[in-house]
Steps between C-alpha positions, in 0.01 A plus 500: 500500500775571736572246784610619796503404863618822689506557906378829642839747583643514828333714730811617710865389471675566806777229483630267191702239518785366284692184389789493310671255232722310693871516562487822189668796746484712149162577617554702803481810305152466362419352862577841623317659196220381651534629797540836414198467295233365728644714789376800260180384634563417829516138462727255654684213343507187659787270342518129598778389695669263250495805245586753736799353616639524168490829499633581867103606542270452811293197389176313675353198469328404195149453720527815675601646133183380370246560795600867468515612176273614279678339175800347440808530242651237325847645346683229322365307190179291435645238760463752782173611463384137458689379835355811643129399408493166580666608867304760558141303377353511858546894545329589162677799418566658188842455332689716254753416295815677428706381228898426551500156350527380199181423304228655646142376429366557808687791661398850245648774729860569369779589781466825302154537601524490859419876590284616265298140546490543890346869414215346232414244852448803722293663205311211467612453125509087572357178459485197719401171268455161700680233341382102550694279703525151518423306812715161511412235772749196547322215661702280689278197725217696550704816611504788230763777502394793281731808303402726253704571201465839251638387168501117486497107639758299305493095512806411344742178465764517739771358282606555192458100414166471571178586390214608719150382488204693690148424493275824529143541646230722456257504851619145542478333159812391303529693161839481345852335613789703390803295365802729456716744710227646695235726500408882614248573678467915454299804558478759258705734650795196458362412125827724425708312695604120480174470342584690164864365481301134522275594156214562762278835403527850645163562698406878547575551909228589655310156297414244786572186327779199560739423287632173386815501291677089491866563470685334211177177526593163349179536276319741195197494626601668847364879498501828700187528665335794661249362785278759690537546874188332607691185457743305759741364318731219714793284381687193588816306413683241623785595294814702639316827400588778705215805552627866467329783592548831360891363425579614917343207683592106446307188550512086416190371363601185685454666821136601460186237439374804202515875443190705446487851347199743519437893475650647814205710677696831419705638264833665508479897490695638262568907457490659191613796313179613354665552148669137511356236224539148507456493097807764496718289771440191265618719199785625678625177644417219238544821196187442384444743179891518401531478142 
């Protein structure tokens, strides 16, 4: 059985927009690689201002970026293309990754890839999977404010002197209190991030499931534990704990009443080469197989 959880192809592609790693001016030239490439099809590329001005480029907005395209580029490392989901969540647009980082889980197409990848998208040799997201609500005296994060929602001690506890619920009803550093909260797509360097499991992408991994707990009996998404799953702590979501955005626990995590309503759209493998990225990157 093969599990998948593929988007039909883009019908036309008329303009694609483009974010860049920040502050890295080294990739101007594979900004201008891309160019060239989609303007073999008569397609325009729209960078965003912030990116574009490191280049000495004509930049817009990141709204009017995303209301016109008909997919967008990350170019940079994992970190990119997650900022560039979560901010772009509302336009639902699919994403690909181009590798200039430095690991590389999530982003498959190399810098070497550019043009003969932008040809395989106009030939329709391409996938678009849907990723889960994570919807996180901070409620704050009856007022909630609400993000969504790609990879992962950390709750972790604040200072090095000082433990963290957090009590968990599932639809409401207390079922563990972790004792330790912290705990991760992540999808599957972030199982190889924080999550595996924490002892937590790797969870095949396109699974919908949550993820618990306690960091470094004060206790034995204190487990991984894979939850499906049917669940919300809220914590509190009155503890200087500090809430981190997808290691960008920055929150005291102090400051909210609790914090309740659910399934966001869509996924993030992900673009795929169709001859990528997620068995042979974990090979490559973790060197699975080496003798």
């Amino acid at each position: 059985m093969k599990i998948t959880n593929k988007n039909k192809q883009l019908t036309t592609i008329t303009k694609v927009g483009l974010v860049s790693k920040p502050h890295d001016t080294a990739l101007g030239s594979f900004v201008e690689e891309i160019s060239v490439a989609l303007k073999r099809y008569g397609v325009e590329l729209l960078i965003e201002h912030k990116s574009a001005k490191l280049f000495n480029l004509e930049g817009v907005s990141f709204e009017k970026m995303c209301q016109e395209s008909d997919f967008l580029i990350s170019l940079g490392g994992d970190g990119t293309l997650i900022s560039l989901c979560r901010r772009s969540f509302a336009y639902d647009k699919p994403v690909l990754g181009i590798h200039a980082g430095q690991l590389g889980f999530l982003t498959d197409i190399k810098t070497s890839e550019i043009s003969s990848f932008m040809d395989a998208i106009f030939a329709g040799k391409y996938r678009i999977d849907t990723r889960m997201m994570l919807e996180i609500s901070l409620h704050v005296k009856g007022k909630v404010e609400t993000f969504v994060a790609f990879n992962d929602v950390v709750f972790s001690r604040s200072k090095i002197s000082r433990m963290s506890t957090i009590k968990a619920y599932i639809d409401g009803v207390l079922f563990n209190s972790y004792y330790g550093d912290g705990l991760i909260v992540s999808t599957p797509t972030g199982s190889t991030a924080y999550n595996l360097s924490a002892g937590g499991p790797i969870v095949y992408p396109l699974t919908e499931a949550f993820i618990l991994t306690p960091i470094c707990p004060h206790s034995l009996t204190q487990r991984p534990l894979v939850l499906p998404v049917d669940f919300e799953i809220s914590f509190q702590s009155s503890d200087d704990t500090v809430i981190v979501i997808d290691g960008q955005d920055t929150y005291k626990m102090s400051d909210v009443d609790f914090v309740s995590i659910k399934n966001a309503h869509k996924g993030a759209k992900l673009i795929h080469s169709l001859t990528r493998s997620y068995f042979d990225v974990l090979k490559d990157k973790l060197h699975w197989g080496n003798v």
